[in-house]
C-alpha positions as a printed NumPy array, in Angstrom:
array([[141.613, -71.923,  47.506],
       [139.729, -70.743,  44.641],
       [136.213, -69.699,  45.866],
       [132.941, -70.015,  43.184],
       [129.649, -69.064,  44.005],
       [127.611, -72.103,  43.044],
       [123.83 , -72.078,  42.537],
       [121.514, -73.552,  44.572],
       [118.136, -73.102,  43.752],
       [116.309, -70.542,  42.592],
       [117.444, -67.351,  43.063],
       [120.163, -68.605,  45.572],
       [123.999, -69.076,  45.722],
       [126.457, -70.744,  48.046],
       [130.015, -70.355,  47.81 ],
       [132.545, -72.534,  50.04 ],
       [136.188, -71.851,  51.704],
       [138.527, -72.777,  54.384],
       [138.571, -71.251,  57.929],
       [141.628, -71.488,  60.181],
       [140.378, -70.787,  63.691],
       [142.121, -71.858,  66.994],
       [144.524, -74.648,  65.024],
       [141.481, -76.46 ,  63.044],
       [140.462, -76.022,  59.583],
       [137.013, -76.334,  59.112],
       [134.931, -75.744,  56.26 ],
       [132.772, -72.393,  55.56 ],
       [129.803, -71.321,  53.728],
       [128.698, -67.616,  52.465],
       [124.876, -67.471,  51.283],
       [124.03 , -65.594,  48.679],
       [119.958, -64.805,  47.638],
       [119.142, -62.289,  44.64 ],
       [116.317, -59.984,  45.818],
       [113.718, -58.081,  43.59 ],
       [115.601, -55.372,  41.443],
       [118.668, -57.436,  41.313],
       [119.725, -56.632,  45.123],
       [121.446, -59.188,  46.894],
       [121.6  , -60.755,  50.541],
       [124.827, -61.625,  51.531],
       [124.404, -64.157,  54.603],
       [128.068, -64.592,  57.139],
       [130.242, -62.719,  54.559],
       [133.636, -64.369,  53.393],
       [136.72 , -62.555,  52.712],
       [135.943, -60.356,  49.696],
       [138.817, -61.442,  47.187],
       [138.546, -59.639,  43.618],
       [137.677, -62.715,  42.27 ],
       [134.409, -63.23 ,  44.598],
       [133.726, -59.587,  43.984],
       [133.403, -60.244,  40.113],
       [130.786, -62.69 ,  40.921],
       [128.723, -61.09 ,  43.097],
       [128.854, -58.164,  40.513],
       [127.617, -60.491,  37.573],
       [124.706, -61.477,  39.767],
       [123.743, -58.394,  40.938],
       [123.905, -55.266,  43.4  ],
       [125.304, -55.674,  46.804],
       [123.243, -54.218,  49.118],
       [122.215, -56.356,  52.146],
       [125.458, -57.486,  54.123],
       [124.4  , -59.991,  57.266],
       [126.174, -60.721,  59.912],
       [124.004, -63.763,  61.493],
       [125.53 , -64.382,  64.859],
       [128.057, -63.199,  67.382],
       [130.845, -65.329,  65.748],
       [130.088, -64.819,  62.209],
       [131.769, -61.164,  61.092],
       [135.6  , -61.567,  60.428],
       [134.975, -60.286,  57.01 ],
       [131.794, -57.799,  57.288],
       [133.812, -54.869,  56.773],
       [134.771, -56.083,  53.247],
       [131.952, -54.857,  52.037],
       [131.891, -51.325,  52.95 ],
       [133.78 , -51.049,  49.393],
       [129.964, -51.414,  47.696],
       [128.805, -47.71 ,  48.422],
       [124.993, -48.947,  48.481],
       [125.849, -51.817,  50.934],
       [124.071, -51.938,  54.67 ],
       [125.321, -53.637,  57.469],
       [122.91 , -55.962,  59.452],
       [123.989, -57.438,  62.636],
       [123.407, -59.604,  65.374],
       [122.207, -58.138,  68.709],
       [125.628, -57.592,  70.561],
       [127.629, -57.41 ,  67.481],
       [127.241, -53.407,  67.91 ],
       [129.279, -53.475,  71.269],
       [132.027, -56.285,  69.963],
       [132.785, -54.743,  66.628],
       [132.572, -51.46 ,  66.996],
       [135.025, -50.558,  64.048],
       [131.78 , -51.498,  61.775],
       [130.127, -47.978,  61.309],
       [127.224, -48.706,  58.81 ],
       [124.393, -51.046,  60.948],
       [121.317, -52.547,  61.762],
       [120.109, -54.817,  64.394],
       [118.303, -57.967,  63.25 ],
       [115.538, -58.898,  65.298],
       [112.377, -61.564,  64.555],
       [110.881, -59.373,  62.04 ],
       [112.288, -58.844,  58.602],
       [113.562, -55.379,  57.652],
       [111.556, -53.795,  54.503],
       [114.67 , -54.802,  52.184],
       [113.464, -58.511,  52.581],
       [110.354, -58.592,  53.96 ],
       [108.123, -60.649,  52.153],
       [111.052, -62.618,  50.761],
       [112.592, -63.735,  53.499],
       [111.417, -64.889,  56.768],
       [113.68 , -64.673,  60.076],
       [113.603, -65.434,  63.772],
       [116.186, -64.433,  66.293],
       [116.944, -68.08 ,  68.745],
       [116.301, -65.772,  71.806],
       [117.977, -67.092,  75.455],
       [121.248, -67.65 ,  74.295],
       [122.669, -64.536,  74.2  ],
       [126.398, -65.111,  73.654],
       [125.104, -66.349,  70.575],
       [122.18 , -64.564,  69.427],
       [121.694, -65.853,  65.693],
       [118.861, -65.018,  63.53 ],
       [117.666, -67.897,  61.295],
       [116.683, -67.213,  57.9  ],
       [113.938, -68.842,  55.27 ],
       [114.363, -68.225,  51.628],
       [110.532, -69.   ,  50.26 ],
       [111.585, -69.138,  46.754],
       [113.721, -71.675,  47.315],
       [111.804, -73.041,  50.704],
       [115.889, -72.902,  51.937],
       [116.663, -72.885,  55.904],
       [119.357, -70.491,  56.476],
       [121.241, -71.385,  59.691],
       [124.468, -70.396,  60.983],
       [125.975, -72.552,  63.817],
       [122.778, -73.815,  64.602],
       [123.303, -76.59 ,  63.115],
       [126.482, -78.776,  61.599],
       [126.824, -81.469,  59.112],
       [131.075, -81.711,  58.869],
       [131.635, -84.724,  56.55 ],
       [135.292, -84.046,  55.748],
       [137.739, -81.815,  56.716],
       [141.833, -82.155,  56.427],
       [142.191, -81.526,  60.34 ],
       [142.756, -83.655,  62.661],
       [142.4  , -81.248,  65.329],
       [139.271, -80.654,  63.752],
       [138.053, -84.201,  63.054],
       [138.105, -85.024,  66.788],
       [136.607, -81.792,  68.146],
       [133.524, -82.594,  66.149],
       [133.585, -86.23 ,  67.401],
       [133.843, -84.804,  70.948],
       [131.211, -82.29 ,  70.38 ],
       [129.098, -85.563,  68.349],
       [128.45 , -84.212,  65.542],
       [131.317, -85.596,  63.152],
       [130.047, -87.02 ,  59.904],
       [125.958, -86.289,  60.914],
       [123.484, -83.166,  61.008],
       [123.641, -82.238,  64.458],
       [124.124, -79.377,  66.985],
       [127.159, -78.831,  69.131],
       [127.144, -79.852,  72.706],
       [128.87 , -76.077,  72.895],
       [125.826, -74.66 ,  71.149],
       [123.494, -76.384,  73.722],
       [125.747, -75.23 ,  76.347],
       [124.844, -71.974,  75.256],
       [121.388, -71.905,  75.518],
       [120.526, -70.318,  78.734],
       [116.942, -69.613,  78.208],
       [115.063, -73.037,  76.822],
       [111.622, -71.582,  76.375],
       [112.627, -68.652,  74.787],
       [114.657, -70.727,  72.484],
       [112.321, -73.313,  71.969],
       [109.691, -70.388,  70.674],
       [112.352, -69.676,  68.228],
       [112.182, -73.196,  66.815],
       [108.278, -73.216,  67.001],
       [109.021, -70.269,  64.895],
       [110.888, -71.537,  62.633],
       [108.961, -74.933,  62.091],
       [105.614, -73.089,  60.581],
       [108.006, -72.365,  57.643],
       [107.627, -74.668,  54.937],
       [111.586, -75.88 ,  54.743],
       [112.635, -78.228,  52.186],
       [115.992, -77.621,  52.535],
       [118.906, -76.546,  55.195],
       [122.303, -74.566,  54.768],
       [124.541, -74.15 ,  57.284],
       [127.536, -72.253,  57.742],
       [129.579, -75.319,  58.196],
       [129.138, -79.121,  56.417],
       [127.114, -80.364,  53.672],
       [123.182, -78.937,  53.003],
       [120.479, -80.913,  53.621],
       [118.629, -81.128,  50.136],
       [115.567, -82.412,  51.098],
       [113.694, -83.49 ,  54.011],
       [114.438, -80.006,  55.948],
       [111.578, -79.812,  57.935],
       [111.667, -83.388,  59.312],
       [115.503, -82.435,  59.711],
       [114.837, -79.204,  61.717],
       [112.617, -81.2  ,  64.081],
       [115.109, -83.758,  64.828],
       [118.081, -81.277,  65.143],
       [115.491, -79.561,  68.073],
       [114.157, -82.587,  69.186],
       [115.903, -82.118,  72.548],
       [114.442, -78.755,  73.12 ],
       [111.307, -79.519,  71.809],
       [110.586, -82.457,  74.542]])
């Protein structure tokens, strides 16, 4: 499959692709956000084909590479070919990929690269997981990795009834795995607090369609059970 980065607001990209993983396809999204002085913030990485790599070139200077969650870095080490590029990662990722040499932890607070620009907050208690959200304020754009999933289509089968198992085929809505994985419910449910004094329009997730409008409202009800 051909993959296009595709705007989607201001000063932010998404392009779309394929994953094969444990004999479902399933669709997958790599975020892209232009910075001040042309950097860019590349959010859960895809495979860097030369094609992608033209594109990211044309838009700008690859310098922030983000590896959101425990799950999310097959193709991190792409981008080591960009000599300016850094490495963030997840808390854990440092013990599980150890083959990644250049790294940072992400935490709740926003390095100096983005701070100011974008917002973040680490969903503390589940820490098999650990994923840091992200909010874009230029575009007022959610950034959430398998947080959340909105899987309207996908050629699987396999696939199609996992999702319906997990309920969340064809709807915004969170894994029963996900929940599963939340050890620590007031820890988490700080993170959401967190994340709900941002003023979010709109949601993209690493998996499904974005939620164009509405995102706050649509954060609330993905949470609602931890919020109770």
């Amino acid at each position: 499959m051909r993959v296009n980065l595709q705007p989607f607001g201001e000063e932010i990209w998404i392009a779309n692709d394929w994953l094969q993983t444990l004999g479902m396809t399933i669709p997958v999204r790599m975020t892209v956000i232009r910075l001040k002085d042309r950097q860019l913030f590349i959010h859960s990485p895809l495979a860097l084909s030369s094609q992608l790599r033209t594109q990211l070139d044309a838009l700008g200077h690859v310098c922030h590479v983000v590896a959101p969650n425990k799950f999310h870095h097959l193709f991190a080490g792409d981008y080591s070919v960009y000599p300016d590029a850094r490495l963030f990662l997840a808390p854990g990722l440092e013990h599980k990929r150890k083959d990644l040499g250049y790294r940072a932890l992400l935490g709740d607070s926003p390095p100096p690269a983005w701070s100011g620009q974008i917002d973040q907050a680490l969903l503390a208690g589940a820490p098999l997981l650990n994923e840091v959200a992200f909010f874009h304020r230029r575009s007022r754009t959610l950034i959430l990795t398998d947080l959340a999933l909105n899987i309207r289509h996908t050629p699987s089968r396999l696939a199609r009834w996992y999702f319906r198992m997990n309920g969340v085929y064809g709807r915004l809505g969170q894994s029963w795995l996900i929940r599963l994985l939340i050890r620590d419910r007031q820890a988490a449910r700080r993170a959401v607090e967190h994340m709900l004094h941002w003023d979010v329009e709109r949601i993209l997730m690493a998996h499904g369609e974005p939620v164009t409008d509405g995102g706050k409202e649509a954060l609330r009800a993905l949470f609602g059970w931890l919020l109770r």
